[in-house]
Structure formats: C-alpha cells, structure tokens
Backbone bond lengths (Angstrom), bond angles and torsions (degrees), N, CA, C in turn:
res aa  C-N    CA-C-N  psi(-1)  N-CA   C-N-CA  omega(-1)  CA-C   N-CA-C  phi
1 X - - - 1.443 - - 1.525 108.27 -
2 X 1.464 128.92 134.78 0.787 112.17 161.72 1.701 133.12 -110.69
3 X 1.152 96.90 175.48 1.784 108.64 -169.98 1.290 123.74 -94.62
4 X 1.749 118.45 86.84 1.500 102.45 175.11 1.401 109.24 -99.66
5 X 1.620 100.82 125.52 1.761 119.74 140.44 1.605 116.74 -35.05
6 X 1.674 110.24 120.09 0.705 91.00 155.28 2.208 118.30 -136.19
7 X 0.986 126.94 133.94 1.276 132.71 -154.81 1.512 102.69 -77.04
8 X 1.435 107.25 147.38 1.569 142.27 -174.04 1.392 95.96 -47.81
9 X 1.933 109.58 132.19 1.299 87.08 -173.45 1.626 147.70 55.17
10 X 1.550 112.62 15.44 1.375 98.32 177.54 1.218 116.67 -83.02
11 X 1.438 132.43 -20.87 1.416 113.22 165.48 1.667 119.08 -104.05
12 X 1.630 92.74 72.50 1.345 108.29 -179.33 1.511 122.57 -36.16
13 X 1.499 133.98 -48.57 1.308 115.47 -157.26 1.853 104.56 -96.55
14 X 1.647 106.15 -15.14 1.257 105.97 176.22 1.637 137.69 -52.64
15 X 1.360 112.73 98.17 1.529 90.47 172.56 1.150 136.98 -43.72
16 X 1.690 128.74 139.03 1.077 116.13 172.22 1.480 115.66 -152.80
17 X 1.496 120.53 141.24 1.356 126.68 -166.01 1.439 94.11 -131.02
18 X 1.467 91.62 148.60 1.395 129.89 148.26 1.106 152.91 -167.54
19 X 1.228 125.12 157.65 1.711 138.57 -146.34 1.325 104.08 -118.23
20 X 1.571 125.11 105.60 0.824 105.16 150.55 1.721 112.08 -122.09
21 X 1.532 93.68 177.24 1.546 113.45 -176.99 1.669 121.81 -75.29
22 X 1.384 99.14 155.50 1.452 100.62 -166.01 1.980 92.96 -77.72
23 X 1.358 102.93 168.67 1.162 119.95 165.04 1.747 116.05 -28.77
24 X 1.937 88.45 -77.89 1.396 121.21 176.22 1.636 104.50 38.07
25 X 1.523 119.85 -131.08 1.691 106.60 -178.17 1.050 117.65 -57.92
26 X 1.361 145.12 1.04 1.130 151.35 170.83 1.654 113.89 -45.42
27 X 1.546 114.28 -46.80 1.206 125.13 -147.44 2.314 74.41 -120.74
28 X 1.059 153.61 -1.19 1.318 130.62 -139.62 2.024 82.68 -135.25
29 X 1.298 99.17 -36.18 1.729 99.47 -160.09 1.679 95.24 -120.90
30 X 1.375 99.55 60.70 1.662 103.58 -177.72 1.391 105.02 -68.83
31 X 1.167 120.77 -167.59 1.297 136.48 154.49 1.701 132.03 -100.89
32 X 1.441 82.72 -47.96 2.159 96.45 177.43 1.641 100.63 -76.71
33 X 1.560 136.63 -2.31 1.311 97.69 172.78 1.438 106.35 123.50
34 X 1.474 110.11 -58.54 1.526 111.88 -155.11 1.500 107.94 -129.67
35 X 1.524 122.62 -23.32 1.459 116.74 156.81 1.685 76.42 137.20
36 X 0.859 131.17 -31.87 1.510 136.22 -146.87 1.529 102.27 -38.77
37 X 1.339 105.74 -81.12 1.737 125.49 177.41 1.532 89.99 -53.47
38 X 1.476 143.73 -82.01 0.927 101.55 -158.60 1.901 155.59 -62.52
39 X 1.730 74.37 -3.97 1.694 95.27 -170.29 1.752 110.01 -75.65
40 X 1.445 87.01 -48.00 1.351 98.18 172.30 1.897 124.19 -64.03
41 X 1.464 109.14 -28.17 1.663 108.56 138.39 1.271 141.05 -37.94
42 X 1.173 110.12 -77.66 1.213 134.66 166.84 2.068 105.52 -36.86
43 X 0.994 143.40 -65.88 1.157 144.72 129.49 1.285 116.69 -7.52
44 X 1.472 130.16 -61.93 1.419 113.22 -176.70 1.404 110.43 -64.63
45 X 1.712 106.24 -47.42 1.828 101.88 167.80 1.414 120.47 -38.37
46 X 1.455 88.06 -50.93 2.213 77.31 -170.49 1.742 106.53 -82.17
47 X 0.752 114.52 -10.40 1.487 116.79 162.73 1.562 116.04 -52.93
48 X 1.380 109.30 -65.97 1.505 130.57 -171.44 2.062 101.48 -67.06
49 X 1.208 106.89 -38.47 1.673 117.02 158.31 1.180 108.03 -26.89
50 X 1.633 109.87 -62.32 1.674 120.53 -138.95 1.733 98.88 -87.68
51 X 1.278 111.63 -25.45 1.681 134.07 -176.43 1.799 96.79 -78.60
52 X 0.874 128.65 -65.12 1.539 126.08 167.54 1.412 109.40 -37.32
53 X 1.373 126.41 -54.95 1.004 141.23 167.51 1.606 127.86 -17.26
54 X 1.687 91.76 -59.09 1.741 118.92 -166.80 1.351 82.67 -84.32
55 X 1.433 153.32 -27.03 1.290 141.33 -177.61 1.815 116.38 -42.10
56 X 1.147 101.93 -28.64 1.278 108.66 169.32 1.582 132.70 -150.08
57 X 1.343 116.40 147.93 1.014 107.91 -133.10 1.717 110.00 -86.71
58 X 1.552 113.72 -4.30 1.564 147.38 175.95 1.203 97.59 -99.36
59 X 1.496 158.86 92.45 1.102 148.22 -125.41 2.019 98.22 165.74
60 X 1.834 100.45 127.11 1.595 91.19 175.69 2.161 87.69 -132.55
61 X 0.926 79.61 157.15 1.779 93.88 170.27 1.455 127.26 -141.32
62 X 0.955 107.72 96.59 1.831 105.48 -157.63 1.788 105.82 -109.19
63 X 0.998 120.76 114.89 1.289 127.85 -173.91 1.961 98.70 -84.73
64 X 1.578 107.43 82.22 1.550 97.72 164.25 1.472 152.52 -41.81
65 X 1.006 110.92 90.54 1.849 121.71 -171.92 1.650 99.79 -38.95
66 X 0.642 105.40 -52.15 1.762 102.92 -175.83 1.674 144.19 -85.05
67 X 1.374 90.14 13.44 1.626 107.50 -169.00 1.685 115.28 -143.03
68 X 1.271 95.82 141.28 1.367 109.33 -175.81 1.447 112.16 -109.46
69 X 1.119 166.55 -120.82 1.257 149.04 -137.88 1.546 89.98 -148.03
70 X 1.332 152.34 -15.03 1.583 124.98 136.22 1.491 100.58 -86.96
71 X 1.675 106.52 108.54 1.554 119.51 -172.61 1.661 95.07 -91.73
72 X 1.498 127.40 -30.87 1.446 128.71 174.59 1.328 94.59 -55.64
73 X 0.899 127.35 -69.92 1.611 125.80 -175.46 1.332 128.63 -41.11
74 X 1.589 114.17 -68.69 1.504 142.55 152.54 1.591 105.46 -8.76
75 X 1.629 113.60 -88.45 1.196 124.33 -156.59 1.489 110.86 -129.87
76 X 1.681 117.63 45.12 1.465 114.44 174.53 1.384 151.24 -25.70
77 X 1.144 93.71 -11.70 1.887 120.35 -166.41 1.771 77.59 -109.27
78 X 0.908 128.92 -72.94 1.605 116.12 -177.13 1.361 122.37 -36.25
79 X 1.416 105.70 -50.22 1.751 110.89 -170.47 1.799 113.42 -64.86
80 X 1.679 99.09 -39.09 1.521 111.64 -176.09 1.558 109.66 -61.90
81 X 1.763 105.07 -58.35 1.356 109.67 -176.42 1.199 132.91 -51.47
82 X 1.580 108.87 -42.89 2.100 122.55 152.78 1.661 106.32 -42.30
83 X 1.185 96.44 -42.49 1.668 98.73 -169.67 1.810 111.49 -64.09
84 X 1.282 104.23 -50.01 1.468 117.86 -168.12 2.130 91.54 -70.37
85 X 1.121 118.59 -66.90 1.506 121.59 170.75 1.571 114.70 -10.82
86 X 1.624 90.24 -60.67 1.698 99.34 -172.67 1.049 122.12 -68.21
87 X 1.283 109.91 -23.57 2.288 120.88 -177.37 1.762 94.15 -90.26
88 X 1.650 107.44 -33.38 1.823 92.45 168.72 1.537 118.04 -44.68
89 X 1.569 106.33 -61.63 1.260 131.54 -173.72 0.963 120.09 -41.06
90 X 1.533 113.19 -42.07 1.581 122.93 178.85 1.171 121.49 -87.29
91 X 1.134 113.02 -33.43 1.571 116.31 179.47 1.367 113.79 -84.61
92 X 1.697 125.54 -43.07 1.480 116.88 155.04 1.642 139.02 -78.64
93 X 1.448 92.03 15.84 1.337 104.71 -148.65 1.820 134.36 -14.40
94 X 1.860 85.93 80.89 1.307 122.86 159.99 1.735 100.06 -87.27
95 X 1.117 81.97 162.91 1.787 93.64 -171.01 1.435 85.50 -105.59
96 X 1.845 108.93 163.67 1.534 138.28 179.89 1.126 91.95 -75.34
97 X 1.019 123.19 161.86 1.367 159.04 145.96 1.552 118.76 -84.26
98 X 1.513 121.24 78.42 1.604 109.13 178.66 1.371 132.85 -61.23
99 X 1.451 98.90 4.29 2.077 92.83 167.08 1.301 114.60 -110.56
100 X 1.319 119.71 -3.21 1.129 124.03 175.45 1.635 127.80 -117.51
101 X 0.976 109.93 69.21 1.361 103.74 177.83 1.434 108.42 -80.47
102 X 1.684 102.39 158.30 1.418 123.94 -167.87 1.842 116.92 76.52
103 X 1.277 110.43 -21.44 1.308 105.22 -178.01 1.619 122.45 -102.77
C-alpha cells in the first residue's frame, strides 16, 4: 500500500467540514475491560479528524454532542446544516465559519 503525504493546507481555498462523533459507547461497551483500547481509539479517530481538517485552510470540525455513529439519524439538523454551509461556501465562495456551524 502506498503512503501519500499530504501538506498543511494544500487544498487551501476548498471548504471543508467535518462531523465527528462523540466518544459515547465508544468508551462504555469496550472490549478489553477497562476503556483503555477503546479510549485511546476513539482519540486516534478524532485526532486523524482534526489532521483532515488542517488540509484546508477554510475548514470547520464539529465534534456532535448528540450522535453516535448513525449521525444522519442522531442529529439531522446538524448533518443538513454542515451540508447546506458547504454548497454556500462553494458556490459563493464565502468562507465557513468554524464556530458556527449550521448558521
């Protein structure tokens, strides 16, 4: 397999969002017992989130309070409103707003 690098910001003007999920069963319905492996999962995901993230430099990352891994389901008004933001963004290309998602 190979490994592409990819650099801070290289697709500078592109909007880009993302959602990720809270911990929630993540950390409650482990497997090893004690949370360990899964906590430390859960972390590499939102880690690797925040790195997608820096890919560009118009960029929101919103860790949803209310949703677990069907986030369409979970928090619908969240998923749509990121959604509608990002086709603003692109089509007027006004930049996101990273504290405000949905608005």
């Amino acid at each position: 397999m190979a490994v592409v690098r990819v650099e801070e910001h290289e697709l500078v003007w592109m909007p880009l969002a993302l959602l990720t999920r809270t911990p929630g069963d993540l950390l409650t319905n482990e497997l090893d017992g004690d949370g360990t492996a899964a906590s430390a999962a859960w972390r590499c995901w939102h880690g690797s989130h925040q790195e997608l993230a820096r890919l560009s430099g118009d960029s929101r990352h919103v860790v949803a309070e209310r949703s677990g891994h069907n986030m369409h389901l979970d928090d619908p008004s969240l998923v749509v409103s990121t959604i509608r933001d990002v086709l603003r963004s692109s089509r007027t290309g006004s930049r996101l707003e990273a504290d405000r998602p949905g608005q």
